[in-house]
C-alpha positions as CSV (number, residue, x, y, z in Angstrom):
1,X,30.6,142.9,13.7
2,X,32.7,145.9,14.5
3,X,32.4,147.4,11.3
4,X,29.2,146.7,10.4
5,X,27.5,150.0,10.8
6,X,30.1,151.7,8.9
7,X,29.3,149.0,5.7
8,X,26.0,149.9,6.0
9,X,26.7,153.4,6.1
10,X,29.1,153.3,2.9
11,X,26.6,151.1,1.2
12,X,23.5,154.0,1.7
13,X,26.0,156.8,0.7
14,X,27.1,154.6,-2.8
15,X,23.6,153.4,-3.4
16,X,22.4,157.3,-3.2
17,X,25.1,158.3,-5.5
18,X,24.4,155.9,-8.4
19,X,21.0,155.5,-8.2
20,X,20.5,159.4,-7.5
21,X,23.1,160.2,-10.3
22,X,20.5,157.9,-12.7
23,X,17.3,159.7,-11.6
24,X,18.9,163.3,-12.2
25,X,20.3,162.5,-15.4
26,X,17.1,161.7,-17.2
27,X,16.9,165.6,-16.5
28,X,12.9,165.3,-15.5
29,X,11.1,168.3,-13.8
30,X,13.3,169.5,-10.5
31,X,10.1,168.8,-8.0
32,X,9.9,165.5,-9.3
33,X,13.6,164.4,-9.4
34,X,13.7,166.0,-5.8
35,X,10.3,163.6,-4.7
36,X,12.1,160.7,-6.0
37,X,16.1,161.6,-4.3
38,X,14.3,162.4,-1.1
39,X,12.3,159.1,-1.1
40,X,15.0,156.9,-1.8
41,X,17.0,158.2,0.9
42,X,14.3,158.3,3.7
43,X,13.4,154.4,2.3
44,X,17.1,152.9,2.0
45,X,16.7,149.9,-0.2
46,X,13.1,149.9,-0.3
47,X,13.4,152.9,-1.8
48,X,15.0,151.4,-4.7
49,X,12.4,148.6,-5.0
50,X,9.9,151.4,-5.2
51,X,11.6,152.9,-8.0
52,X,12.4,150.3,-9.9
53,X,8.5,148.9,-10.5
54,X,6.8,152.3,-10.4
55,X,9.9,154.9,-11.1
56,X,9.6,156.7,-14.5
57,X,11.2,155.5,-17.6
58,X,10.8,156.1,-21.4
59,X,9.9,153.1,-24.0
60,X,12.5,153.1,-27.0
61,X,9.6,151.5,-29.8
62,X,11.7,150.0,-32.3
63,X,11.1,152.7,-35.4
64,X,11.5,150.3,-38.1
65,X,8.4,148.4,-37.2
66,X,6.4,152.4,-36.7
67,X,8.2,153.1,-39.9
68,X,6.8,150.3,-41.7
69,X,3.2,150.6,-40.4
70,X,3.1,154.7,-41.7
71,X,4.8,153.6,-44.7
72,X,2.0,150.9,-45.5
73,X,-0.8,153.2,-44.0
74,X,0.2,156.9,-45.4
75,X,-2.2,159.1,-44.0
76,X,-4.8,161.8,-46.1
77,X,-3.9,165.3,-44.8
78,X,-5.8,168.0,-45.5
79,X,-4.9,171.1,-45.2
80,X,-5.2,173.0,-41.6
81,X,-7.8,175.9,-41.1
82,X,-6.0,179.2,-40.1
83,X,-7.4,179.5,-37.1
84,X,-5.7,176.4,-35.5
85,X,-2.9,176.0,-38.2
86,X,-0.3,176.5,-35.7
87,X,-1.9,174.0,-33.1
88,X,-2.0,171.3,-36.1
89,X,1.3,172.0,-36.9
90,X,2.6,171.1,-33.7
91,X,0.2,168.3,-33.2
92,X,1.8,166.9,-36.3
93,X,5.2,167.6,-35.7
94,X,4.8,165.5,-32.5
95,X,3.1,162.8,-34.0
96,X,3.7,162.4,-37.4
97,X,-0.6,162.3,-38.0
98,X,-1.5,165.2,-39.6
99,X,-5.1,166.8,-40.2
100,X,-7.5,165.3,-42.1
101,X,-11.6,164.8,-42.0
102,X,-14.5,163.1,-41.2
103,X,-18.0,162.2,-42.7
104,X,-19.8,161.7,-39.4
105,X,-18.5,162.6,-36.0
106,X,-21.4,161.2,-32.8
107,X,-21.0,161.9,-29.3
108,X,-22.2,159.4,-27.6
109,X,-23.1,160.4,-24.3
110,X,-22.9,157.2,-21.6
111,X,-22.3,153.5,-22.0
112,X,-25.4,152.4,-23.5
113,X,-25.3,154.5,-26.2
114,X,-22.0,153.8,-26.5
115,X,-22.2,149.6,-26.2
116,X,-25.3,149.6,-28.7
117,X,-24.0,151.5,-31.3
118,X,-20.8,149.5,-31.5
119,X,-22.5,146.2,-31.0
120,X,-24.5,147.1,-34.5
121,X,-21.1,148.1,-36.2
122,X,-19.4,144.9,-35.0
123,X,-22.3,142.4,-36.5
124,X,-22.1,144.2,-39.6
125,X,-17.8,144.0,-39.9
126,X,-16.9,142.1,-43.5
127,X,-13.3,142.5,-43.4
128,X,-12.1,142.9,-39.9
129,X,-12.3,144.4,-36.2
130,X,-9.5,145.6,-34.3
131,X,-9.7,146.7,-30.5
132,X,-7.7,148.0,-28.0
133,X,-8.4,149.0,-24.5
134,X,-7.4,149.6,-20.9
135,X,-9.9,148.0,-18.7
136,X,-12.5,145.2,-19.8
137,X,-14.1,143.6,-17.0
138,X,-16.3,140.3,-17.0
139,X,-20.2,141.3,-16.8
140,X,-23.4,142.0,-19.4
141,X,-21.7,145.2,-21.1
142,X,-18.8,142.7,-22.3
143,X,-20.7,139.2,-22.6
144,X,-22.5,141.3,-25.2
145,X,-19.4,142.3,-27.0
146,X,-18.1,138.9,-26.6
147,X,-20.6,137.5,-28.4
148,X,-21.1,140.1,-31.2
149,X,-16.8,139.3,-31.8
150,X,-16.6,135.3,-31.3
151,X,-19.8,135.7,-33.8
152,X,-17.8,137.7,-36.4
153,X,-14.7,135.5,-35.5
154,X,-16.9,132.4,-36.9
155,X,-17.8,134.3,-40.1
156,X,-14.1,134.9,-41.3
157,X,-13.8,138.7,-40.1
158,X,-10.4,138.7,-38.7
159,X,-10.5,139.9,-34.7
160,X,-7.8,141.5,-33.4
161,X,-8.0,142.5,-29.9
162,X,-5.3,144.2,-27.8
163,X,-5.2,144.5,-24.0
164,X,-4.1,146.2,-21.0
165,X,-2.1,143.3,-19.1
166,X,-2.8,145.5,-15.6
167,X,-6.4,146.7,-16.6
168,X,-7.8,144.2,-18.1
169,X,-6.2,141.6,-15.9
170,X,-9.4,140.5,-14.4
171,X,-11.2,139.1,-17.2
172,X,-8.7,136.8,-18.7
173,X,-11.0,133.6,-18.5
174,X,-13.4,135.6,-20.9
175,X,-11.6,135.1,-24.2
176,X,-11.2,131.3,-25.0
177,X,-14.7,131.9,-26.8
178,X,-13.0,134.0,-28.9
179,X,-9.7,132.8,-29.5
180,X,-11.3,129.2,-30.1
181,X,-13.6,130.7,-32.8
182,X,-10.0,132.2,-34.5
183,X,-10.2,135.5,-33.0
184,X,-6.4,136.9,-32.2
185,X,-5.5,138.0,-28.6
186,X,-2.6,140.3,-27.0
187,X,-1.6,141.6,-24.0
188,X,0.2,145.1,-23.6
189,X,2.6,145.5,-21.0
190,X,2.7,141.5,-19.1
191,X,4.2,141.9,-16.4
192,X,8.1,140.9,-16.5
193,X,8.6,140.6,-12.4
194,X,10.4,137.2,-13.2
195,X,13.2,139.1,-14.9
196,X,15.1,140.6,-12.4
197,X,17.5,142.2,-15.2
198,X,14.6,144.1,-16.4
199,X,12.5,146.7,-14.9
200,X,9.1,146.0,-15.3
201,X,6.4,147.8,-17.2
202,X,3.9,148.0,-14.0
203,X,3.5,152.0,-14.3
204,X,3.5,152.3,-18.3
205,X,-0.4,151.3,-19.5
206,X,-2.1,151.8,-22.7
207,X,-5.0,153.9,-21.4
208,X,-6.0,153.9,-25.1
209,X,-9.7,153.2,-26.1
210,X,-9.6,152.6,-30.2
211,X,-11.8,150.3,-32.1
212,X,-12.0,150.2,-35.9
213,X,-14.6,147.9,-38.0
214,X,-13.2,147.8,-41.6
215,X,-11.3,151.0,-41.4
216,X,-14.4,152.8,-42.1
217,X,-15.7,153.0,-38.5
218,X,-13.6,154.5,-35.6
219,X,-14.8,154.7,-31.5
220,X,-12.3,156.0,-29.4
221,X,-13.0,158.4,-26.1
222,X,-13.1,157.7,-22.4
223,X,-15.4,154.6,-22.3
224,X,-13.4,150.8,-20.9
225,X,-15.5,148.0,-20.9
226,X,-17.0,147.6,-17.7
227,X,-20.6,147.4,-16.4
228,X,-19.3,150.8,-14.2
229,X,-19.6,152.8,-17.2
230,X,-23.1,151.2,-18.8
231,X,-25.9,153.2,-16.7
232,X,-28.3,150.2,-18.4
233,X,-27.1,147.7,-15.8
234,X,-25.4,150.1,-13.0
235,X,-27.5,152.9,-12.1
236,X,-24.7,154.3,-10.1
237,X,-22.5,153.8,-13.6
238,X,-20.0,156.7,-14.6
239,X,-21.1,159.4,-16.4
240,X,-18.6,159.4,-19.9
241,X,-18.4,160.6,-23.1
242,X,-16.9,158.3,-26.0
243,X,-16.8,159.1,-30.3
244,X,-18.2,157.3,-33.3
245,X,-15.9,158.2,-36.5
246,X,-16.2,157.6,-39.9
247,X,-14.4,159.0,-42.9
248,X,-9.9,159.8,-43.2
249,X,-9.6,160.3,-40.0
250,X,-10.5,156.4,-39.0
251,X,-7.4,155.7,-41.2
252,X,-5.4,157.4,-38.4
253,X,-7.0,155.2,-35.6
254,X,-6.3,152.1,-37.8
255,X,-2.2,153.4,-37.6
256,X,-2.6,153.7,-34.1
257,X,-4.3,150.3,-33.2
258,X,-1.7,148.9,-35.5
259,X,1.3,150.6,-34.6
260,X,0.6,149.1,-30.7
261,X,-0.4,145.5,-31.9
262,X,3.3,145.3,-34.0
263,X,5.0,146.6,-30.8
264,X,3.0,144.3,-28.6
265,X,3.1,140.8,-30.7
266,X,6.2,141.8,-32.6
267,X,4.4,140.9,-35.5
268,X,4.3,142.2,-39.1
269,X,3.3,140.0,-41.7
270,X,-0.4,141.1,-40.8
271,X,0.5,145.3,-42.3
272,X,-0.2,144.6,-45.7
273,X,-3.2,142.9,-44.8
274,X,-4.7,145.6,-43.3
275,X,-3.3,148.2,-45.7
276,X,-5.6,146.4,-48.0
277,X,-9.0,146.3,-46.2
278,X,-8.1,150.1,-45.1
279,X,-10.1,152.0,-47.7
280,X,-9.4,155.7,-49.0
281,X,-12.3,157.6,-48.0
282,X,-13.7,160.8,-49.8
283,X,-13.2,164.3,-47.8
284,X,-15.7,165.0,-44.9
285,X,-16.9,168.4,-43.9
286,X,-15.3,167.6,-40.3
287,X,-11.8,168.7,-39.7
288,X,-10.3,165.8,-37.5
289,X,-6.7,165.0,-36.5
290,X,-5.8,162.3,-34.2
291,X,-3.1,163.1,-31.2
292,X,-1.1,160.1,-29.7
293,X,1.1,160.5,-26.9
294,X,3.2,157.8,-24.3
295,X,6.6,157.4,-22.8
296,X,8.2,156.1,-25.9
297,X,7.8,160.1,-27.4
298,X,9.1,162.9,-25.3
299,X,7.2,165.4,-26.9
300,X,3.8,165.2,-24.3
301,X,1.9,165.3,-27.8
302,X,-1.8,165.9,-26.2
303,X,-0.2,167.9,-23.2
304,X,1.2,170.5,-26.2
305,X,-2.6,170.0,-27.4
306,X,-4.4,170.9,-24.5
307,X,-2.1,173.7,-23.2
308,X,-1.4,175.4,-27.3
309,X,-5.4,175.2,-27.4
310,X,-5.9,177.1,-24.8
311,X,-3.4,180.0,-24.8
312,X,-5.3,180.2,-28.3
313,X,-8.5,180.9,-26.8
314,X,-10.3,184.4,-27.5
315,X,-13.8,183.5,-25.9
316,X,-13.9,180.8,-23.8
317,X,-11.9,177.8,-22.2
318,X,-14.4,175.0,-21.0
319,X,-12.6,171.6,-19.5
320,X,-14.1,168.5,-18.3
321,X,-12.2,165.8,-16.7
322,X,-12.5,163.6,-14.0
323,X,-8.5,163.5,-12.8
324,X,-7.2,167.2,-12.5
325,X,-3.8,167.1,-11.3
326,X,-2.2,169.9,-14.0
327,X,1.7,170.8,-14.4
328,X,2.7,174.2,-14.2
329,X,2.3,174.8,-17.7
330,X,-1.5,174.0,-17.8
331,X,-2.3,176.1,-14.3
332,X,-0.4,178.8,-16.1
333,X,-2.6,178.4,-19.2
334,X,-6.1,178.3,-17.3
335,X,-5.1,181.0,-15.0
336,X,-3.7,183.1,-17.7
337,X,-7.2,182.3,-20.1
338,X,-9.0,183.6,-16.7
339,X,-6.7,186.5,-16.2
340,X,-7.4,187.7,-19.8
341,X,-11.2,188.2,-19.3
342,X,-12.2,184.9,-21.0
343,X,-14.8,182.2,-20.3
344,X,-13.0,179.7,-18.3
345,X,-14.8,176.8,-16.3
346,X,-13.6,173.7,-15.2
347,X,-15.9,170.6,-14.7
348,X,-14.5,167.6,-12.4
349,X,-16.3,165.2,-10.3
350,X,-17.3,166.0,-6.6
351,X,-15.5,162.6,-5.6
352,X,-13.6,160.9,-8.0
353,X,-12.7,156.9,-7.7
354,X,-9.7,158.1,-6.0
355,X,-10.1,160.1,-3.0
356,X,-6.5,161.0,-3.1
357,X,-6.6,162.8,-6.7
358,X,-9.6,164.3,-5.6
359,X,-7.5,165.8,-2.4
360,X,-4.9,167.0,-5.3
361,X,-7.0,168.6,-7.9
362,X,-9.0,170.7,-4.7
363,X,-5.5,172.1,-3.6
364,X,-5.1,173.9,-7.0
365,X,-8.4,175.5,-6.5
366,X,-7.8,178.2,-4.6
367,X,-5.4,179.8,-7.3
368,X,-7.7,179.2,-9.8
369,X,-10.8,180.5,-8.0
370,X,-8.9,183.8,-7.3
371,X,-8.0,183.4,-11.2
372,X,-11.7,184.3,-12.5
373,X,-11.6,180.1,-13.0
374,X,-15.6,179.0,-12.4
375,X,-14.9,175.6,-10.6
376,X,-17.8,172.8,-10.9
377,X,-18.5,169.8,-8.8
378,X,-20.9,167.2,-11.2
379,X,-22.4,165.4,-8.4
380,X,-24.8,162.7,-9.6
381,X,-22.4,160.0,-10.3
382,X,-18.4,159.8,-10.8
383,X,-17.8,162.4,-14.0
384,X,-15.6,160.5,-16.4
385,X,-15.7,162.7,-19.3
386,X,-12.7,164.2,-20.9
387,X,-13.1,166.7,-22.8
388,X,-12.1,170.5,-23.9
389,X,-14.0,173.2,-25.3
390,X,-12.1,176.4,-27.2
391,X,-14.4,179.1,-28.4
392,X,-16.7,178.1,-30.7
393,X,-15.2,175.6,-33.1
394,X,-12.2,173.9,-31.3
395,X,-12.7,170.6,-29.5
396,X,-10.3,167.9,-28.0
397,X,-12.0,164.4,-26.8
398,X,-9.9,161.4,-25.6
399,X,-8.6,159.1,-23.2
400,X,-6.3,161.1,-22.0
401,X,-6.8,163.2,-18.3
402,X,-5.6,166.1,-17.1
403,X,-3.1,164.8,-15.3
404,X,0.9,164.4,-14.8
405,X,-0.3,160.0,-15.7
406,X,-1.7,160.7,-18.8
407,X,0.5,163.0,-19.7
408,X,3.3,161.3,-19.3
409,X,3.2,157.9,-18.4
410,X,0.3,156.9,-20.1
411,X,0.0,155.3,-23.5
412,X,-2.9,158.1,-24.8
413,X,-4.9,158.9,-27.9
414,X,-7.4,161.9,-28.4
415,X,-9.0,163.5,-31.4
416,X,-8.8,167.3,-31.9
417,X,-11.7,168.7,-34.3
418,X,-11.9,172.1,-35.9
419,X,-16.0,172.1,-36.4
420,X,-18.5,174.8,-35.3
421,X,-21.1,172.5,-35.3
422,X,-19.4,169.6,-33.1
423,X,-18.7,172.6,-30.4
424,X,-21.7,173.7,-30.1
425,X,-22.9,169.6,-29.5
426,X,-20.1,169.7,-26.9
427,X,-21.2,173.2,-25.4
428,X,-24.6,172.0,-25.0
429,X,-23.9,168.5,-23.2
430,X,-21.7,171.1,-21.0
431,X,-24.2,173.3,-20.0
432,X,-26.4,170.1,-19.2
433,X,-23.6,168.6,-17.0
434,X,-23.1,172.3,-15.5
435,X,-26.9,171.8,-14.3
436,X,-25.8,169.2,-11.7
437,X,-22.5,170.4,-10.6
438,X,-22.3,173.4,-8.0
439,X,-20.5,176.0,-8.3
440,X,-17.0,176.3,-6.0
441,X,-17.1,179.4,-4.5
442,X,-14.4,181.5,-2.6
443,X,-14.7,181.7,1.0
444,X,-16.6,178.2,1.7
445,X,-15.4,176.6,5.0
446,X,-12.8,174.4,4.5
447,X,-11.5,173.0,8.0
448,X,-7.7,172.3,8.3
449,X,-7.6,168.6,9.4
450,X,-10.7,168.0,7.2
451,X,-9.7,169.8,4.1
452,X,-6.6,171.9,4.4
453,X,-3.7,169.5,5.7
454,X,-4.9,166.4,3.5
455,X,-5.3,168.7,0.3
456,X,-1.5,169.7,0.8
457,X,0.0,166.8,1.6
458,X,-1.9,165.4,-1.5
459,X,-0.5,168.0,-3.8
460,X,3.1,166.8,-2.5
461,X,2.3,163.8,-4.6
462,X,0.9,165.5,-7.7
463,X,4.4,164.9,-9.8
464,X,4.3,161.1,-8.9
465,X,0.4,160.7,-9.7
């Protein structure tokens, strides 16, 4: 065909303009918009196919259904401590969930702690048990579970549990137990590939880790369900921190868990139920306030938590997390915490499971290093941890990484706690952790096809990560 080359060339130029004209008017960082244009017109057509399963978009939650869930649940506040008055403040104006307390706040410190405390609290739930996580994979860390639920499940305790449809994807042929013994089941996110009208929800994931047992109990932290993170079964497990709550502030984890379950199951009729077997709790001496973030808020909630934290730092700045791919806002918040004289040290794994985050996160060393940032590598196992340390009172544990994904993309939930006495818990699992990390030094040898070249072209992806 004589003019075929000319129809092809007037269908890349149109299909550059609209699509382009779409990804620059969702008015997204430059270096990102500029990662996606120049992909889609190096990869025409494919580009687009790229885009539309793992291209950024925002979740519109209907607000009736949130508005009926807070309305039913209203939280407890309590009112902020001056010293991070102004960081609760914005937590709460991002997230409607403002400060309140907690009786007992654990740190439980790798997955057997973790799966036997909250195999105990499950066999003792009356009312009901409501769970929601990323990734639960088949194997003796969730057989036990399992059977601790379908048990429950066949007492009358009302199970709800809420899924990742990506994460959790493996271990669907786990839950007939459960279901058959009355036990409720959801999936977040199914993938929608069939509907070609829609774009689907591949890149959007709740990350979230909440379970609540009688809205008296709350775990949330960094922990799936997976034999990887239970060092009882898998020596080489990852090394992770999760929480054990009780008092207000599990009343805040209950809105969460059922905020997602309404938007999942489009359900309702079970809020009032829950409203009822969600006690009011006395005051604790704890100050707790939960921080929920995703793509259907355009605030970055936990982002505004970790970076208002630390530019509120007067001592010290200690960060653990095992994805460290930071915006320019957080580099410019640890550098400018270093710059100032203060305490800052960052804690990620030598290798993570990705080896091309790991690339990423070592190409912001170098600034950091030159900073007054002390840089540790936890060598032992794969450091899953996330967690932040401000002076001597301030702490943030959660789900939630430091990284453009969780961030942005992810559905996230972390707790922020204004407690001397939880701080120094935290410093002192630090300082254990720093034990088996070395230091990152200036000047070490770092080759340029070995370490160089691969860090930088790695950081080229850090917006789309």
């Amino acid at each position: 065909m004589p003019y075929l080359r000319l129809y092809l060339t007037l269908g890349w130029a149109l299909y550059l303009v609209l699509l382009g004209g779409w990804i620059v008017l969702q008015k997204r960082e430059p270096v990102a918009t500029l990662s996606w244009l120049l992909g889609l017109a190096l990869l025409p057509y494919v580009g687009f196919l790229v885009y539309h399963v793992f291209g950024p978009q925002r979740i519109e939650r209907q607000r009736l259904r949130r508005a009926r869930v807070r309305g039913a649940l209203p939280a407890q506040p309590f009112a902020e401590d001056d010293e991070v008055a102004e960081l609760a403040r914005m937590a709460r104006a991002t997230t409607e969930l403002p400060m309140t307390t907690a009786t007992d706040v654990r740190l439980l410190v790798d997955g057997a702690a973790k799966y036997q405390a909250l195999v105990a609290d499950i066999r003792s739930a009356r009312d009901h048990i409501h769970l929601e996580y990323y990734i639960w994979e088949g194997g003796h860390s969730s057989d036990a579970l399992c059977d601790a639920l379908v048990e429950r499940a066949r007492a009358g305790v009302r199970v709800r549990l809420l899924l990742d449809a990506i994460g959790a994807s493996g271990a669907r042929h786990c839950f007939g137990a459960l279901v058959e013994a009355g036990g409720e089941l959801a999936w977040f996110h199914p993938t929608r590939f069939g509907r070609v009208w829609q774009r689907p929800w591949t890149n959007l994931r709740t990350h979230r880790k909440i379970v609540v047992i009688d809205g008296r109990i709350g775990y949330t932290g960094g922990m799936n369900v997976t034999d990887d993170q239970n060092e009882s079964v898998n020596a080489a497990a990852y090394r992770d921190l999760h929480l054990r709550l009780e008092g207000n502030v599990v009343r805040e984890l209950q809105q969460v868990f059922v905020e997602d379950w309404a938007y999942a199951t489009g359900e309702r009729d079970f809020i009032g139920e829950v409203a009822r077997q969600t006690p009011g709790l006395p005051r604790g001496p704890v100050r707790a306030q939960v921080v929920t973030s995703g793509p259907d808020s355009p605030w970055e909630a936990i982002h505004r938590a970790h970076v208002g934290a630390i530019h509120a730092a007067r001592r010290r700045v200690w960060l653990t997390t095992p994805y460290f791919v930071p915006g320019e806002a957080a580099m410019m918040s640890l550098t400018s915490a270093a710059l100032a004289g203060l305490d800052v040290r960052l804690l990620v794994p030598r290798m993570s499971d990705s080896r091309l985050v790991t690339l990423a996160a070592r190409s912001y060393f170098g600034q950091l290093l030159v900073a007054g940032v002390k840089i540790y590598e936890y060598g032992p196992r794969m450091l899953h941890t996330k967690a932040l340390l401000v002076d001597d009172n301030l702490v943030v544990v959660g789900s939630a990484n430091f990284d453009h994904r969780s961030f942005r993309l992810n559905f996230e939930v972390s707790v922020l706690f204004d407690d001397a006495a939880l701080a120094a818990s935290l410093a002192q699992l630090i300082e254990g952790e720093l034990a088996h990390a070395p230091r990152v030094r200036q000047g070490r040898h770092r080759g340029l096809l070995t370490a160089r070249l691969p860090e930088a072209l790695a950081r080229l992806l850090s917006p789309l990560l």
